[in-house]
C-alpha positions as CSV (number, residue, x, y, z in Angstrom):
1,X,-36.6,-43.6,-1.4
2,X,-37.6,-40.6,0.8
3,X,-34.4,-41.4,3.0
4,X,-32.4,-41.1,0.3
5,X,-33.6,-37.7,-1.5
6,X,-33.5,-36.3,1.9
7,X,-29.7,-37.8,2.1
8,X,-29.1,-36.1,-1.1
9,X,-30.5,-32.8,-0.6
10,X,-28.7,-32.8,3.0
11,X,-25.3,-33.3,0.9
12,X,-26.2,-30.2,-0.9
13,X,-27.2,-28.2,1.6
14,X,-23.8,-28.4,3.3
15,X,-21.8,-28.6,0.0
16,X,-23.6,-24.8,-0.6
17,X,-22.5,-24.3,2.9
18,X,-19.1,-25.3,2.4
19,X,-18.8,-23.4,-0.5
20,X,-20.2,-20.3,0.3
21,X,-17.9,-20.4,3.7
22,X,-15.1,-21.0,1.6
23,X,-15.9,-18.0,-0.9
24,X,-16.3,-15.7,2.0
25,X,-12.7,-17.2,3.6
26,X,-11.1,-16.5,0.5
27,X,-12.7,-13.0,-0.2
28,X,-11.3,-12.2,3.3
29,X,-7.8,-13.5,2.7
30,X,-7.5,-11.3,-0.8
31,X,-9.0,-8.4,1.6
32,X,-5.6,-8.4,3.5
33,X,-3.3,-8.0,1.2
34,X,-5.0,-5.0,-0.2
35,X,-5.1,-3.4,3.0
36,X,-1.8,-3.8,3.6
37,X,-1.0,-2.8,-0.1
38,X,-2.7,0.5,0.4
39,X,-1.0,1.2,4.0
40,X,2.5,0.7,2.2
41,X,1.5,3.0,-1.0
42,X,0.9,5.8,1.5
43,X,3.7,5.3,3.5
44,X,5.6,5.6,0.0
45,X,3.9,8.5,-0.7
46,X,5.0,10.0,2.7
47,X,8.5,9.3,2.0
48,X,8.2,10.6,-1.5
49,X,6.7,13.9,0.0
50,X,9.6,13.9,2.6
51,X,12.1,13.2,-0.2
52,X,11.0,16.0,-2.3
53,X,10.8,18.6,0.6
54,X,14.4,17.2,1.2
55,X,15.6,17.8,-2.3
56,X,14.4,21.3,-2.0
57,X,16.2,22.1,0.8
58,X,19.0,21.1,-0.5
59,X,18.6,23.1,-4.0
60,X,18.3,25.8,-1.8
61,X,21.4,25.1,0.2
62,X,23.3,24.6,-2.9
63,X,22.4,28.4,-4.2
64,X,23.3,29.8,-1.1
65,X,26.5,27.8,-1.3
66,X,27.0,29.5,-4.6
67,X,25.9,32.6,-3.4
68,X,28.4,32.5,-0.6
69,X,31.6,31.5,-2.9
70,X,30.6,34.5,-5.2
71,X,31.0,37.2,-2.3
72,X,34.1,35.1,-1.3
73,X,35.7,35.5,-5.0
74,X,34.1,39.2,-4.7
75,X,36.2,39.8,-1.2
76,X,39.3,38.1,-2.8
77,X,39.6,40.4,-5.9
């Protein structure tokens, strides 16, 4: 009788092990993916600051563009 409690208390000993090391296994694995989730939104935010800073430049560009065609049609009248 005492083999057999100790049998089944041994089975739940390393079931609870098992599962615990299983739990923390998984916990690591979703762990990843949010790492690398965050590394790529602030890479995207990079580019998106990069974009904009772009885009300004080239609204800039474009008025002096338009600047530069008015004194053109100025010159030409």
């Amino acid at each position: 009788m005492r083999a057999r409690i100790s049998n089944q208390v041994g089975t739940i000993v390393v079931g609870l092990i098992l599962g615990l090391a299983s739990s923390i296994g998984i916990g690591y694995i979703g762990v990843i993916p949010n790492l690398q989730l965050y590394d790529l939104q602030l890479q995207l935010e990079g580019v998106n600051d990069e974009t904009s800073t772009l885009q300004k430049n080239v609204d800039s560009l474009e008025q002096d563009i338009t600047s530069k065609q008015a004194e053109i049609s100025d010159l030409d009248n």
